[in-house]
KEKE-3310 file (N, C-alpha, C; in steps of 0.2 Angstrom, whole numbers, plus 5000, padded with zeros to 4 digits):
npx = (5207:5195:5198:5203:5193:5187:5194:5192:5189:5182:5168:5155:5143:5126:5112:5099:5085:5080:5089:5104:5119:5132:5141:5139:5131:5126:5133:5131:5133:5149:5148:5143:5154:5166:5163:5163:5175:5181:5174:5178:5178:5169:5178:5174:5176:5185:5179:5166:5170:5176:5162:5153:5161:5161:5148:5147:5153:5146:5134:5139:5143:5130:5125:5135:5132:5118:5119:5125:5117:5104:5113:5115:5103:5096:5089:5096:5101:5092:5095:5081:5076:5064:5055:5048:5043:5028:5028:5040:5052:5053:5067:5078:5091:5099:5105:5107:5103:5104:5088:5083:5082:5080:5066:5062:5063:5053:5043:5045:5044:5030:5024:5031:5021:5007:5011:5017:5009:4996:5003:5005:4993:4988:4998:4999:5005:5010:5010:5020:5015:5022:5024:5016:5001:5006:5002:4990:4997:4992:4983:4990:4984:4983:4984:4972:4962:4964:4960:4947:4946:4947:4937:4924:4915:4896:4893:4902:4903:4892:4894:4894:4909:4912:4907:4916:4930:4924:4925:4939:4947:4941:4946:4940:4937:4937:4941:4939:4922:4921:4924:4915:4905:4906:4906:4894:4885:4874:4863:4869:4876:4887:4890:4887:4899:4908:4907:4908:4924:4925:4922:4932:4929:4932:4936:4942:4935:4921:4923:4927:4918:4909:4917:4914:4903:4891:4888:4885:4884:4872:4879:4876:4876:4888:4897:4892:4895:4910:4910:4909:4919:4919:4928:4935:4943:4937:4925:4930:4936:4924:4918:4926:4926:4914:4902:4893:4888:4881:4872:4872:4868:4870:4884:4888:4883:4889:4902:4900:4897:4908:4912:4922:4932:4941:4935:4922:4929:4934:4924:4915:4924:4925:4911:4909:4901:4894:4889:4873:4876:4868:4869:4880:4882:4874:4880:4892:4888:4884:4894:4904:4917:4928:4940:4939:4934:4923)
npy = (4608:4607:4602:4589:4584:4583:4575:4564:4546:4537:4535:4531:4524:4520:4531:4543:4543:4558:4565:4577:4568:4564:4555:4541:4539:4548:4559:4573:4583:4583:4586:4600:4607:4605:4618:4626:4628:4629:4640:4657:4672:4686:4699:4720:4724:4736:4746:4747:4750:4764:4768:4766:4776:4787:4790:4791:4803:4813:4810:4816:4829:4834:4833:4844:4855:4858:4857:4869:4879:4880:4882:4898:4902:4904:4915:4928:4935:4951:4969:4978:4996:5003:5018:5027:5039:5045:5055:5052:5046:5030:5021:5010:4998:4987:4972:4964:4952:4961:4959:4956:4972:4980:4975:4979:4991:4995:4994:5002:5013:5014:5016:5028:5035:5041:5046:5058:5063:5068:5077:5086:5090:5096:5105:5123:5138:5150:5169:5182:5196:5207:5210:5213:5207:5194:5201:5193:5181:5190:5182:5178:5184:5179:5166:5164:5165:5154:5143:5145:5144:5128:5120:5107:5101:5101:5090:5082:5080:5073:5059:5043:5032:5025:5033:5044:5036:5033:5048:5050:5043:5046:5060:5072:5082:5090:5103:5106:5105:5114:5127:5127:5128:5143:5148:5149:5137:5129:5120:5104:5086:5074:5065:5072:5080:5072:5070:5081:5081:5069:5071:5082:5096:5109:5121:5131:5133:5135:5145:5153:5156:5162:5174:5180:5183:5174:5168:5158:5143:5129:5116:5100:5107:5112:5102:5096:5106:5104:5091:5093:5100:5115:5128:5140:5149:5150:5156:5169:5174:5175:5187:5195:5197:5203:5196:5194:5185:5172:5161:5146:5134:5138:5139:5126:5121:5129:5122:5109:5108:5113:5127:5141:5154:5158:5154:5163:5174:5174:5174:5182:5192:5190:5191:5205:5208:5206:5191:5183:5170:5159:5156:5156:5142:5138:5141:5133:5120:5120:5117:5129:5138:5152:5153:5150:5154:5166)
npz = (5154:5149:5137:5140:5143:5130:5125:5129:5128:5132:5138:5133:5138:5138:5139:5148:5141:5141:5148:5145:5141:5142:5136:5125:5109:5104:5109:5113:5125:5122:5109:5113:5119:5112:5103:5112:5112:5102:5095:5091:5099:5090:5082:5081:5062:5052:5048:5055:5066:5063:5060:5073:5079:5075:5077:5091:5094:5086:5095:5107:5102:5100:5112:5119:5112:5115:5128:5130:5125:5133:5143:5139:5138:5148:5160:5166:5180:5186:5190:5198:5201:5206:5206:5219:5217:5207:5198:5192:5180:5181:5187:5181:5181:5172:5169:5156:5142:5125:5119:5130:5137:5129:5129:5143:5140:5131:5140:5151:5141:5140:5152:5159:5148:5149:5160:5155:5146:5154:5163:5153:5149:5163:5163:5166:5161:5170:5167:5170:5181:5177:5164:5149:5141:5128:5109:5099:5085:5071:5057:5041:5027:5014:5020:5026:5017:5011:5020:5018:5008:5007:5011:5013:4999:5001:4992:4990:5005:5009:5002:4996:5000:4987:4979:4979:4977:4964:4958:4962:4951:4939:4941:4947:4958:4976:4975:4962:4961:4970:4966:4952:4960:4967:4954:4950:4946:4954:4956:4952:4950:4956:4946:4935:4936:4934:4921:4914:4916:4910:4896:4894:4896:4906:4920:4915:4899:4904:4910:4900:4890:4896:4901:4886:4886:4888:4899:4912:4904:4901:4909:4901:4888:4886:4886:4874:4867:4865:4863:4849:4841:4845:4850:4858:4854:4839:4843:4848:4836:4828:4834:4833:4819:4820:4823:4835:4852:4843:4843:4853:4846:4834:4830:4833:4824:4814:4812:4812:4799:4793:4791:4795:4801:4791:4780:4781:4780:4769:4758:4762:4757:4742:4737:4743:4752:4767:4774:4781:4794:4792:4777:4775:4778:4769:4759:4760:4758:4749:4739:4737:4736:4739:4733:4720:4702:4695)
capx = (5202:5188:5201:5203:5187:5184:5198:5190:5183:5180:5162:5150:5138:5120:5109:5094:5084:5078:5095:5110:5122:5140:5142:5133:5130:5125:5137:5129:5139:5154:5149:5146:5161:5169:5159:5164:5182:5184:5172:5182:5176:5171:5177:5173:5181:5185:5171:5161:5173:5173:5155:5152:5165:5159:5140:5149:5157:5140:5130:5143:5143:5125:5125:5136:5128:5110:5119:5128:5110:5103:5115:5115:5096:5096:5087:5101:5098:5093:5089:5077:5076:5058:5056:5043:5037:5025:5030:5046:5050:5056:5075:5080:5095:5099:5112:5105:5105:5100:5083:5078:5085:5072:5058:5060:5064:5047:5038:5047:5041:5021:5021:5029:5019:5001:5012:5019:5002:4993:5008:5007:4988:4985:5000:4996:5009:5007:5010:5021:5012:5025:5025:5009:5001:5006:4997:4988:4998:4988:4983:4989:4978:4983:4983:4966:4958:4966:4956:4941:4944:4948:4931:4922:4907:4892:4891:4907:4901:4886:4895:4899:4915:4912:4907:4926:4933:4927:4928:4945:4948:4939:4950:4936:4942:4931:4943:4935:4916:4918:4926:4909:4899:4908:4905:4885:4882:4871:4861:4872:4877:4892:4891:4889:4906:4911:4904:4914:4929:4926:4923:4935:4924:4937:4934:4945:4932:4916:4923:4928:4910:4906:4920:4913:4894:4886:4885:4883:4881:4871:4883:4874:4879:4896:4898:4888:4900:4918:4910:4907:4924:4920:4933:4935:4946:4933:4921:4932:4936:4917:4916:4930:4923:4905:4896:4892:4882:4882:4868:4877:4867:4873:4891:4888:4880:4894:4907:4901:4896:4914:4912:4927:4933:4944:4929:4918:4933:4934:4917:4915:4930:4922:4906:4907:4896:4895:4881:4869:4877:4866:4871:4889:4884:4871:4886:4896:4887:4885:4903:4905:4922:4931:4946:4933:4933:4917)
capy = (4603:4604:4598:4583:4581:4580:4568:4553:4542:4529:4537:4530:4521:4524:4536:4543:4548:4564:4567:4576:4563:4566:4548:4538:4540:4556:4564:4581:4586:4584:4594:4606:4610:4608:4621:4630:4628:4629:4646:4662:4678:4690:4708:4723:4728:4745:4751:4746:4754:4770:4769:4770:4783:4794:4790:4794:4809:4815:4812:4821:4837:4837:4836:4850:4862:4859:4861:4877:4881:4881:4888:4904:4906:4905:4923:4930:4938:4959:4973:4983:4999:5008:5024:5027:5045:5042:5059:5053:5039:5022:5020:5004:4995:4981:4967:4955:4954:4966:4956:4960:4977:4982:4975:4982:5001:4996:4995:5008:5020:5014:5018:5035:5041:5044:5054:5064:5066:5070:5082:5094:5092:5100:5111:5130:5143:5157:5173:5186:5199:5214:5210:5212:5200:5197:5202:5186:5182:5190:5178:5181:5186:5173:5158:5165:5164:5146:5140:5146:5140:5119:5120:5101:5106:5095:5085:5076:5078:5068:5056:5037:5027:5022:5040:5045:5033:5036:5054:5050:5039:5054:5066:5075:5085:5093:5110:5107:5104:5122:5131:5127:5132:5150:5151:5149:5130:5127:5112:5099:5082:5071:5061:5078:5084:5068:5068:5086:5078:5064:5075:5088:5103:5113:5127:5136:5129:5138:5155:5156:5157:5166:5179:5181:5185:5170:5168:5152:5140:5122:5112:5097:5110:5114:5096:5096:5112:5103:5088:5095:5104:5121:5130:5148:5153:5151:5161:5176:5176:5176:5192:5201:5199:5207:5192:5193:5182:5168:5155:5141:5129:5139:5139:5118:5119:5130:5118:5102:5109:5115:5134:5143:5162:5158:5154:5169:5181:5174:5173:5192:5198:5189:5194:5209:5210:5201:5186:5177:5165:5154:5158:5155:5136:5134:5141:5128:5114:5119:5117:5137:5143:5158:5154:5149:5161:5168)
capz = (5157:5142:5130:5142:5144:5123:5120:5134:5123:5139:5140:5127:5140:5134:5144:5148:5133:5142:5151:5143:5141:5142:5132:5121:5099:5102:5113:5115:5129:5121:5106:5115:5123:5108:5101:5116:5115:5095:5091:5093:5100:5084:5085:5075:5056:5053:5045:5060:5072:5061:5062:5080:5082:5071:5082:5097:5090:5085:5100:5110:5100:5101:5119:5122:5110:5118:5137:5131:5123:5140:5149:5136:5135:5155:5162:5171:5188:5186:5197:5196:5206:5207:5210:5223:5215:5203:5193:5189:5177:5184:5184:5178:5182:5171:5167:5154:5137:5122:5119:5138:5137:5121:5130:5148:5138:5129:5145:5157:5140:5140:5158:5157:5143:5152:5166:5153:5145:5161:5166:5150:5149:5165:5163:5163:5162:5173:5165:5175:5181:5175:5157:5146:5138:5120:5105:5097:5080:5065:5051:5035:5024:5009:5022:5029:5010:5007:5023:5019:5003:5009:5014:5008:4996:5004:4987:4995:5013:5008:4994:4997:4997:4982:4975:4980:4973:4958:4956:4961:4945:4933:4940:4949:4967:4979:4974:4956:4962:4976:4962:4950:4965:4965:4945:4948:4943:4960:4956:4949:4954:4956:4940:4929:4935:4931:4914:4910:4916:4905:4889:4893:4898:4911:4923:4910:4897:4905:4913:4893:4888:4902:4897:4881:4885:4886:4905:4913:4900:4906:4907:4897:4883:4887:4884:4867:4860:4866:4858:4842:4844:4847:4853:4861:4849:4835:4843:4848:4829:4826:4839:4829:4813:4820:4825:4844:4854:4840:4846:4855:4842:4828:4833:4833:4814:4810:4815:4810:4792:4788:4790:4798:4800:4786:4774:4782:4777:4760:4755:4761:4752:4736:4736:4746:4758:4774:4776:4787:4795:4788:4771:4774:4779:4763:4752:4761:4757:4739:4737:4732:4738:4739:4726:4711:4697:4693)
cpx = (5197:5193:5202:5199:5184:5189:5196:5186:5182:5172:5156:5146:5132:5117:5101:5091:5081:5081:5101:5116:5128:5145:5140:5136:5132:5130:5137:5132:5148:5156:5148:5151:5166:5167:5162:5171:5183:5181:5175:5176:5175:5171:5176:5177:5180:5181:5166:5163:5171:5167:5151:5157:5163:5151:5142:5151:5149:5134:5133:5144:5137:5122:5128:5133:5119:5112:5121:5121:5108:5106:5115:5109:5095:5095:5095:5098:5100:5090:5084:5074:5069:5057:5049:5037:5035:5025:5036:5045:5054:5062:5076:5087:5098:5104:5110:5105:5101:5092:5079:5076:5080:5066:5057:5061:5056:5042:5039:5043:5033:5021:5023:5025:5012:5004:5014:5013:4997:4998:5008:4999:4983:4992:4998:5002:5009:5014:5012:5016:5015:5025:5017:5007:5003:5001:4994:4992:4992:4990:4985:4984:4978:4982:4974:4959:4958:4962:4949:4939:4945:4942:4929:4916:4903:4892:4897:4908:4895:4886:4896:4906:4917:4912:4914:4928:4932:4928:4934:4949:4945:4941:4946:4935:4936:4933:4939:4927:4914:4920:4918:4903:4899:4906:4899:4884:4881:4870:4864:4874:4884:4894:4890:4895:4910:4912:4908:4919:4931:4925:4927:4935:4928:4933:4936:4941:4927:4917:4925:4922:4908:4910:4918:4906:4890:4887:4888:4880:4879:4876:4881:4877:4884:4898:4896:4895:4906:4918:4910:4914:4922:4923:4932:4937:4942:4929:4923:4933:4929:4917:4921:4928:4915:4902:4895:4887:4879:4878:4871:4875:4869:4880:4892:4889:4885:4901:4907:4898:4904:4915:4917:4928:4935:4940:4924:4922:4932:4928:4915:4920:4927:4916:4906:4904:4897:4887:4879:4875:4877:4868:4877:4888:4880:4877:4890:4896:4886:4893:4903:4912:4926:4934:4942:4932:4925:4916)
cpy = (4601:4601:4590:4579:4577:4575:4563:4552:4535:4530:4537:4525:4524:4527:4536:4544:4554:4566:4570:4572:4566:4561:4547:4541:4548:4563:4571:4586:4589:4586:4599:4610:4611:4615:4627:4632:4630:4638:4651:4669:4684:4698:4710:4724:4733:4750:4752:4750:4761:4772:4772:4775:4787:4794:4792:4800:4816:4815:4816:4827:4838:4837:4842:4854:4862:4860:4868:4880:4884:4885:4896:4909:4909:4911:4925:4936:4948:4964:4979:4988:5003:5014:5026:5034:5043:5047:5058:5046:5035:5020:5011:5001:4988:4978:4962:4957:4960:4966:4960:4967:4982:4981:4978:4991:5001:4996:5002:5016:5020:5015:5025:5039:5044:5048:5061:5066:5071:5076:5089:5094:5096:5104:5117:5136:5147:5162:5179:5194:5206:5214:5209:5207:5200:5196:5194:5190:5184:5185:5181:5181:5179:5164:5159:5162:5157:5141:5141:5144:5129:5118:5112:5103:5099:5091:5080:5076:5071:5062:5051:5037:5027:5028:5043:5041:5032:5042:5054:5049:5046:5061:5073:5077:5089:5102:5112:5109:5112:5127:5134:5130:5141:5151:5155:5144:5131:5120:5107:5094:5082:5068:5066:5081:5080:5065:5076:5086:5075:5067:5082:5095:5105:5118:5132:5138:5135:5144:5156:5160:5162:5175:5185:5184:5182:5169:5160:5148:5133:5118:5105:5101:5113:5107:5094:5102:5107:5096:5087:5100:5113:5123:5138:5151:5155:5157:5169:5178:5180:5184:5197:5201:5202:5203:5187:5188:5176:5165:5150:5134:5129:5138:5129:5118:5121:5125:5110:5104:5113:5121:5137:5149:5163:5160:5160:5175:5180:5174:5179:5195:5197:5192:5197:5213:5206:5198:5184:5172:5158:5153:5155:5145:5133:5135:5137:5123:5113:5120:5125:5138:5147:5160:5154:5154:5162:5167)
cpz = (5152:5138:5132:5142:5136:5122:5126:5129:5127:5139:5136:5132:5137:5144:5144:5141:5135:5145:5147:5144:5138:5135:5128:5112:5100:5104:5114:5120:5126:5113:5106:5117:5117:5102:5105:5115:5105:5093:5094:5094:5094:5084:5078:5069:5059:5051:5049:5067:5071:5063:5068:5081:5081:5075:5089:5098:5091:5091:5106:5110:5103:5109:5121:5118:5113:5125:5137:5129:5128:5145:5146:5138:5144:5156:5167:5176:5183:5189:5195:5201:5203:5211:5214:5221:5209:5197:5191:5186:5180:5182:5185:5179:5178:5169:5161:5147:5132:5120:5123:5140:5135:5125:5137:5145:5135:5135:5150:5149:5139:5146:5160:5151:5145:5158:5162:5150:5150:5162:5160:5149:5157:5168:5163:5165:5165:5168:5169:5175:5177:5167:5156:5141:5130:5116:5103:5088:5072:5057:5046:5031:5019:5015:5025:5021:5009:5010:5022:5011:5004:5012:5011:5006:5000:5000:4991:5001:5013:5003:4998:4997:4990:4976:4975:4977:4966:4954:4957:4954:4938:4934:4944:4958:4969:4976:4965:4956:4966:4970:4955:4951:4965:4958:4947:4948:4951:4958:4950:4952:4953:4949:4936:4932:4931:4925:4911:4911:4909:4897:4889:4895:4905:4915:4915:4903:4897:4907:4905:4891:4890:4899:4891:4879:4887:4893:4907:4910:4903:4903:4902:4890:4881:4884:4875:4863:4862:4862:4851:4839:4842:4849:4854:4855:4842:4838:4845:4841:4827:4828:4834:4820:4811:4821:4834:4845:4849:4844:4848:4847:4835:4824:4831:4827:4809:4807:4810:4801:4788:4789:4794:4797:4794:4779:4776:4779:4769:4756:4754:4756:4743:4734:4739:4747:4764:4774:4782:4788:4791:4782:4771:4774:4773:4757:4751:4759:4751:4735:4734:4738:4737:4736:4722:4709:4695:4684)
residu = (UNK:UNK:UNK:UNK:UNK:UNK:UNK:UNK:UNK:UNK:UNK:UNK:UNK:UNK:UNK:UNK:UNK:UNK:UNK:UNK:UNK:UNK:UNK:UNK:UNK:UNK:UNK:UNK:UNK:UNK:UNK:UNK:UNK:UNK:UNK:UNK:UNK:UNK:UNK:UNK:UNK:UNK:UNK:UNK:UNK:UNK:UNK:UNK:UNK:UNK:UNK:UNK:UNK:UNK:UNK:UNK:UNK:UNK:UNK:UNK:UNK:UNK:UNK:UNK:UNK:UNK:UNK:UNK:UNK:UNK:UNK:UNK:UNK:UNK:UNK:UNK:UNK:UNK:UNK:UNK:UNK:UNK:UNK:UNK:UNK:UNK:UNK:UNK:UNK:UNK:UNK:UNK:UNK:UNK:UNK:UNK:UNK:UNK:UNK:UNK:UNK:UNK:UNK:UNK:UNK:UNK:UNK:UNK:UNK:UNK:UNK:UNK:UNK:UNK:UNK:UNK:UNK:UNK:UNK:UNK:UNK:UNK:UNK:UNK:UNK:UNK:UNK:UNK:UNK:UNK:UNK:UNK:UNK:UNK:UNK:UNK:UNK:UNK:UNK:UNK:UNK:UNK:UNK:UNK:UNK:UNK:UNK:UNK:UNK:UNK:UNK:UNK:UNK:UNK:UNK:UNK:UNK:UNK:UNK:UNK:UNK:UNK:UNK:UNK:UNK:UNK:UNK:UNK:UNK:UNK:UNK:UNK:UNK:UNK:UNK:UNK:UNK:UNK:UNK:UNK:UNK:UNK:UNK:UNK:UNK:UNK:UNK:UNK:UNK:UNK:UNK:UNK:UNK:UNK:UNK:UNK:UNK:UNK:UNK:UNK:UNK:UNK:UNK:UNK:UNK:UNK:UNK:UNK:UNK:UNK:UNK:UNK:UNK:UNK:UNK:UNK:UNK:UNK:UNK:UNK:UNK:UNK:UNK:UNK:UNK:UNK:UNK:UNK:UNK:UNK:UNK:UNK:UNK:UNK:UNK:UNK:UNK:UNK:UNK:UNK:UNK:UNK:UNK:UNK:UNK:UNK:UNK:UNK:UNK:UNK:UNK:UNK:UNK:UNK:UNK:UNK:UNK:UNK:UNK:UNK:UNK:UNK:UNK:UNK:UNK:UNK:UNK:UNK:UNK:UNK:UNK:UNK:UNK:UNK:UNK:UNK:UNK:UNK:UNK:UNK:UNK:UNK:UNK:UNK:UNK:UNK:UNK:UNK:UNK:UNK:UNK:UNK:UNK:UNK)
# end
């Protein structure tokens, strides 16, 4: 029928000029119909079909992995049987997964743990009457010493944060500061242990001296000989070649002018006699030694 309609060429009357007109110059009617009748339906390429498949493909999976999602995460039904005594712990019954499992064991063990507290804290054993009571365990002797030696001296009862921490740093233990206090050092601070740490000065150090004669030497001093190096060993020499009780500031003089047991022995053997001390460090400083020919 349109095709009939396009081939009448009878219908070229004129028309309205605001009416579409079947006829006439312009024949608007009759190209539209061919318009109608000649333009083809346009379907997809392959590229475009692929495309949507592959779109449909894709929102399809992600449906089912967000419905299986839901149905997974879903609480499942679980029973829970309470036990109506309040001394016993709460038996549980569950079905669900390992997640749920962990957190009702974390609850069911915060609620028995104040029964089981409660329950040994006003335990009390009775004691049959036919059997006597037994002995109470005797301390030993060496753990009785150890405790009364881990006492904390007041210097680190009454010390900062910050005192701790840096007596920590210089090596300085409360077992070092209560052992000083047995020696005899009474009045000493924090910062003079710190400072015999820090030059060296031992326990082993000062019961040496003490061994020796000289007592409780002030620590300020202790620190003055180890600086100057003084050592024990010199002055036991000193003691066996007759010279006890050496002055601590003589012992320093000696030391720092070159004077040693070695040169006391050889200076005796040479001119045989045995000197002042002092003598041994003026001889020293006069260059006179012991091998030189007379």
């Amino acid at each position: 029928m349109l095709e009939a309609l396009v081939s009448c060429p009878t219908y070229e009357r004129p028309a309205a000029g605001f009416a579409v007109s079947f006829a006439g110059k312009e024949k608007q009617v009759v190209k539209r119909v061919k318009r109608i009748v000649d333009k083809k339906n346009r379907s997809l390429h392959a590229g475009e079909r692929a495309l949507l498949m592959g779109g449909l493909l894709v929102l399809s999976a992600a449906f089912i992995t967000i419905r299986g999602s839901r149905s997974g995460s879903a609480p499942q039904k679980r029973a829970i049987t309470v036990n109506a005594n309040p001394s016993q712990p709460t038996a549980v019954t569950q079905h669900t997964n390992t997640a749920e499992r962990a957190y009702l064991d974390e609850i069911q063990r915060r609620r028995s743990r104040p029964v089981a507290v409660a329950r040994q804290a006003n335990a009390h054993p009775a004691i049959p009457a036919a059997h006597p009571a037994s002995k109470p365990v005797e301390q030993p002797q060496n753990i009785r010493a150890a405790s009364a030696v881990d006492t904390v001296p007041d210097l680190f009862r009454n010390a900062s944060v910050d005192k701790w921490i840096e007596c920590k740093d210089h090596g300085v233990t409360p077992e070092f500061v209560a052992t000083l206090q047995k020696m005899g050092y009474r009045n000493f601070t924090l910062d003079q242990a710190i400072a015999l740490k820090d030059h060296g000065v031992d326990l082993a150090y000062l019961s040496g001296f003490a061994a020796l004669g000289y007592g409780n030497i002030p620590l300020g001093k202790a620190i003055e000989l180890r600086d100057h190096g003084v050592r024990l060993e010199f002055v036991t020499q000193l003691k066996d070649l007759g010279f006890t009780n050496v002055p601590l500031n003589k012992l320093i003089d000696m030391v720092d002018h070159g004077v040693t047991v070695g040169y006391i022995a050889g200076m005796k053997k040479r001119m045989g006699t045995r000197l002042d001390l002092s003598d041994y460090i003026r001889l020293r400083d006069a260059g006179i030694n012991p091998s030189e020919q007379q």
